[in-house]
N, C-alpha and C positions, 0 to 999 in steps of 0.2 A: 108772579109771572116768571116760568125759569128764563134762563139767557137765552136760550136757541130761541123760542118764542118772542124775549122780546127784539132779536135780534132781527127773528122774520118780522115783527110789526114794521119797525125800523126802517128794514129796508123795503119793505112796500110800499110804505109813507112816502119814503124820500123817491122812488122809483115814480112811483103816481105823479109826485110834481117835476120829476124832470123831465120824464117821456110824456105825460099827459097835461101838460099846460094846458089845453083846451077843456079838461076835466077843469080844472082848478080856474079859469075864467080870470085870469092873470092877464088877458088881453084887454082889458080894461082898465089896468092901473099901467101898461106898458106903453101905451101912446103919449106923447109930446113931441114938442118941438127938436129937431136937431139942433144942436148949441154950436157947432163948430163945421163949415161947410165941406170942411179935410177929412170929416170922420165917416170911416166906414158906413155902408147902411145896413143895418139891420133887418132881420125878418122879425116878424111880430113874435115867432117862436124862439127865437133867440135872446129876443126883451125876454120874454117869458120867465127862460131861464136866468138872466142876469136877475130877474126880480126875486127866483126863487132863490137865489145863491145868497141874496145880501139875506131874505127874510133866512132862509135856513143858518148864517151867520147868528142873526139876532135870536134864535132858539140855541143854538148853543152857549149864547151869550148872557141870557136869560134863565136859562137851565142852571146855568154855574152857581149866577149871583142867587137863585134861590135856593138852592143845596149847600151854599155858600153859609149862606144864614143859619141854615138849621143843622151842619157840622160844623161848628166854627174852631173845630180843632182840628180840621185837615185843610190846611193850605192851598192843595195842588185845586182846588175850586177857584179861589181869590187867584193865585196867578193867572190861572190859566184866563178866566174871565177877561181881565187887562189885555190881554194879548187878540182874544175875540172880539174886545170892542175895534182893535186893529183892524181886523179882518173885518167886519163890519165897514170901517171906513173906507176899506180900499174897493170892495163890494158897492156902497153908496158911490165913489168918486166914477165907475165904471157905468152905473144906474144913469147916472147926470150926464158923463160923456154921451151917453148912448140915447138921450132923451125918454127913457123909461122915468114913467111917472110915481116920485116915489111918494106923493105929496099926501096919501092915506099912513103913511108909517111917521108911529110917535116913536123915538128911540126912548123918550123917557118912561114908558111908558112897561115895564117888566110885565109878560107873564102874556099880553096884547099884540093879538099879529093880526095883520089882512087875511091870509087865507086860509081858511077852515081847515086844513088838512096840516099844517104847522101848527095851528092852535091847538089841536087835537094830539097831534107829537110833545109837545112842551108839556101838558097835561098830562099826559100817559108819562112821559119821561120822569116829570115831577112826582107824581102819585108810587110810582116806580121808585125813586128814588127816598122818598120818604121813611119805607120800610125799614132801612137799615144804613149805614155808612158805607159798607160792604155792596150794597144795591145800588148807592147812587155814585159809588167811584166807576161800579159797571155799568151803568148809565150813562157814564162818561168815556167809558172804552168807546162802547156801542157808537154813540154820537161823533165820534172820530173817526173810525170805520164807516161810516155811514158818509161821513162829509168826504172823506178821500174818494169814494166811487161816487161820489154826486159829483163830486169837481170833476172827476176824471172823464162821466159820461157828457157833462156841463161844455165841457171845453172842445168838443168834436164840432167842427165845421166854422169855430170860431174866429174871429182876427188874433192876430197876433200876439197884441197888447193884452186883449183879454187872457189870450192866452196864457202871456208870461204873469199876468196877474193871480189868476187860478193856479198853476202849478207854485206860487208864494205861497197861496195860504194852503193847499195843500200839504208843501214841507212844514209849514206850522203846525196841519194838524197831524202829520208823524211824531211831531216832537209831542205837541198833549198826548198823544197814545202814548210814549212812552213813560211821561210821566203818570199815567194815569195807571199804566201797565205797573209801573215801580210800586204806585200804594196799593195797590192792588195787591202787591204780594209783602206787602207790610203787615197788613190789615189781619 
């Protein structure tokens, strides 16, 4: 698959679940109890999106540790990884304030997502990155670019906290582009 191609996949993917939560039926894992009677309320589309943002966390997080495995001679997988389950955490901590239901997501569970359209990203990503070393460090440009305009569309209309949450793991994900930019031009 060249870059531009899978770069259009990518961003369709990630576009479908941000703006189309009602495609993706994310409104079924987004209801629960409010935990905290001080905390903003949310619209069901804004669960949506906190839901997509942790699951799109755990495909980049899950992308790594398998690419991880099969170059175990390029690092920028393994660290970055570590830093994704981060980003994950603070995504899940945001899910619970917010009483989105995250109680269908196994973190242990690699490669296993809730909603069909991530499932289907990590697979393409994976099969994608299989090919070559060179394939799956761009794999991993891709997924960072990709996650910087998901946060960025993500965080419109949102509270604040969430706010400052999302533009965190944003900064994180310029720093994996860079490094990801760096072996990229090792390679």
């Amino acid at each position: 698959m060249e870059v531009k191609n899978r770069r259009n996949f990518l961003s369709k993917v990630m576009l479908t679940g941000i703006s189309g939560a009602a495609l993706l039926s994310t409104s079924a894992y987004a209801k629960g109890p409010r935990r905290n009677s001080t905390t903003e309320t949310l619209t069901e589309a804004q669960k949506d999106k906190l839901f997509f943002i942790y699951q799109e966390e755990k495909v980049a997080r899950d992308v790594y540790i398998t690419l991880g495995n099969i170059y175990t001679d390029e690092n920028t997988f393994a660290s970055i990884q570590l830093s994704e389950q981060r980003h994950m955490d603070a995504a899940r901590g945001l899910c619970e304030k917010y009483g989105v239901d995250i109680s269908g997501v196994d973190e242990s569970h690699v490669g296993e997502f809730v909603l069909p359209v991530l499932q289907e990203l990590y697979d393409t990503c994976v099969s994608t990155g299989e090919e070559s070393k060179l394939d799956a460090l761009k794999i991993g440009e891709l997924i960072e670019l990709t996650d910087i305009d998901d946060l960025e569309e993500a965080a419109k209309g949102m509270p604040s906290d969430v706010v400052n949450v999302f533009d965190n793991l944003k900064e994180g994900s310029y720093n994996h582009l860079d490094a990801f930019q760096t072996a990229i031009a090792r390679a």
